[in-house]
N, C-alpha and C positions, 0 to 999 in steps of 0.2 A: 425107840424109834417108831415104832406102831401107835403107842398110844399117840406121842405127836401127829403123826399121820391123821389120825384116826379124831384129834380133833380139831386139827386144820379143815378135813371135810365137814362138821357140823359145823364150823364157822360159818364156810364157805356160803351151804347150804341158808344158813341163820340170814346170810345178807342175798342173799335168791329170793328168798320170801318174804324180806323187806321192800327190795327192790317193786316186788308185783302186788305188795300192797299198797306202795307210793304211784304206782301207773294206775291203780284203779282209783285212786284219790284225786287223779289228775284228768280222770276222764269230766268231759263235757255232759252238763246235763242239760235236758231239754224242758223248756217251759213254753207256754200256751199261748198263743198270740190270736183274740177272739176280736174278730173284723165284723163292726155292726155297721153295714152302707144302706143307705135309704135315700129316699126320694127329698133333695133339697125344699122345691115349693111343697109337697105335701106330707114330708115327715115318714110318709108308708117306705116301710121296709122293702127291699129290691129283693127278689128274687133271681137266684140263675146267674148274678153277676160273677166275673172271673176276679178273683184275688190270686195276686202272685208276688212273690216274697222270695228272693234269693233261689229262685229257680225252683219254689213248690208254689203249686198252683190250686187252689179248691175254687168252690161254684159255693156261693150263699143257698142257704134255704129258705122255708118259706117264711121264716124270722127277720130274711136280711142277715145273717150269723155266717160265718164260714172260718174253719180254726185253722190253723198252721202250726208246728212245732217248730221253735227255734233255740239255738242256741244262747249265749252268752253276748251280748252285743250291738251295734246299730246297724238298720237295715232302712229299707223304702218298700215302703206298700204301694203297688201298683193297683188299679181297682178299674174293670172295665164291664160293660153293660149293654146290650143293643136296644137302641134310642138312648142313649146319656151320653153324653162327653166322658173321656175319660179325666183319673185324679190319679195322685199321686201323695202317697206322707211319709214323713221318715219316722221310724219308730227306735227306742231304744228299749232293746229287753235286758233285765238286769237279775235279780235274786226272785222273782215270784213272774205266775202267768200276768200277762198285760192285756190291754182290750183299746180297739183305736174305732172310733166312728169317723165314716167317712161318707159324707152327704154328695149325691153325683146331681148335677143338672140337666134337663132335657135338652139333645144337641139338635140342632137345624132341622127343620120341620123340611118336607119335600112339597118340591114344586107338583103344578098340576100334570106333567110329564116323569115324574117320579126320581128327578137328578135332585141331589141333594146340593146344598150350598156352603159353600167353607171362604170365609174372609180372608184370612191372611195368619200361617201358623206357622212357615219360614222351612215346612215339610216337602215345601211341592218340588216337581219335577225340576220343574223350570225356576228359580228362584225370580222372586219378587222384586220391580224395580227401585231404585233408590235416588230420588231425584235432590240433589241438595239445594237448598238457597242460602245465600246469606253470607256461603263460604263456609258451608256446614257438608258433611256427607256422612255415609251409612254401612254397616258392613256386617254380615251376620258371624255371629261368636257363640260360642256355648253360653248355656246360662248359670250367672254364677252362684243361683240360688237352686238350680238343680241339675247336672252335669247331662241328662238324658233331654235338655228341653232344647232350643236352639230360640236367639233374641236376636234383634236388631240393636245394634252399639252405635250411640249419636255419636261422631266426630265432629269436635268443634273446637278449633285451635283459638290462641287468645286474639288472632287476624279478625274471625269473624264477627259479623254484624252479629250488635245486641237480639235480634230475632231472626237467629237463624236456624235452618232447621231442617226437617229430611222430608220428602213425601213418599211414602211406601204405595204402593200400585202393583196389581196381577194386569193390570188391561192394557187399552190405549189410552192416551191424554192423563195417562194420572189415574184410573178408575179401577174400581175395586168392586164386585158383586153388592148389590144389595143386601142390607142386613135383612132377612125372613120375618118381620115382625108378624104377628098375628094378633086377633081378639085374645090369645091364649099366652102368646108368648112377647113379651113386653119389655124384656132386660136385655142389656148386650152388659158383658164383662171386658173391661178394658184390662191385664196386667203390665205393671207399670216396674222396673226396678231401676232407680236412680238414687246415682251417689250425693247428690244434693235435693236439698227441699227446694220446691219451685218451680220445678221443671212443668211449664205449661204442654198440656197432651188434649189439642184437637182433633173432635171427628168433624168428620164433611160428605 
């Protein structure tokens, strides 16, 4: 009866040290996720910019470079700057370290009293008006290309006129801030996501 005993416990013991071989087998390893942001129009490396990934956050150096350790799996880079607009990118990490670049653009120049100018981002306090014609209207939804954005959703039943359509406005009559252009700054970015080709998209 002892020896039985005696190697029920070395069994016992044999699958204890299995068991905490297979937990450290099963542990997560961490690989490298190296964030190279730089200046859209001139390609220089950004400085000081804030990378944040799953709730860890690093500053670029003077490379434009800033690393993160992450896990097994897909995530979103957040990347923000003072003077850029922010961006955003999904990355997937998988069996080895990854590297993402991410190009930031200079955001709205200030006026000659120092208030800065924002066109229409669906963020503000007061939400932006939506005037429909045509038998068309407007309604803000998340966006389905990045759950953190927020868009305006054309509504347009099979009722409405062939051009119909929404005017988005922060003002009175319809009016929206002027776009900031400058000698220096010359692009406006429109984003657009639509289930159909052809969707005409005026500015005014």
């Amino acid at each position: 009866m002892k020896k039985i005993a005696i190697l029920m416990v070395l069994m016992m013991g044999l699958l204890a040290l299995a068991g905490c071989s297979s937990d450290n087998e099963s542990v997560m390893v961490d690989y490298t996720l190296t964030t190279n942001v730089t200046d859209e129009t001139t390609g220089d490396p950004i400085e000081g910019a804030a990378v944040e990934v799953d709730g860890k956050k690093e500053t670029t150096n003077a490379n434009g470079l800033a690393q993160i350790d992450l896990s097994y799996g897909e995530y979103k880079v957040s990347v923000s700057a003072d003077g850029y607009g922010n961006a955003s990118a999904p990355v997937n990490i998988s069996n080895s370290d990854s590297s993402l670049d991410i190009a930031l653009s200079e955001s709205s120049s200030e006026d000659s009293e120092g208030t800065s100018t924002t066109i229409v981002n669906f963020d503000e306090a007061t939400a932006p008006e939506f005037r429909g014609f045509g038998g068309a209207s407007g309604e803000i939804v998340e966006d389905p290309k990045d759950a953190s954005n927020q868009v305006m959703k054309l509504i347009k039943p099979n009722t409405a006129e062939t051009w119909a359509g929404v005017t988005v406005s922060t003002g009175l009559d319809d009016s929206i801030p002027a776009v900031p252009f400058t000698d220096t700054k010359t692009k406006v970015t429109v984003k657009v996501y639509s289930p159909e080709v052809g969707m005409p998209i005026r500015l005014k």
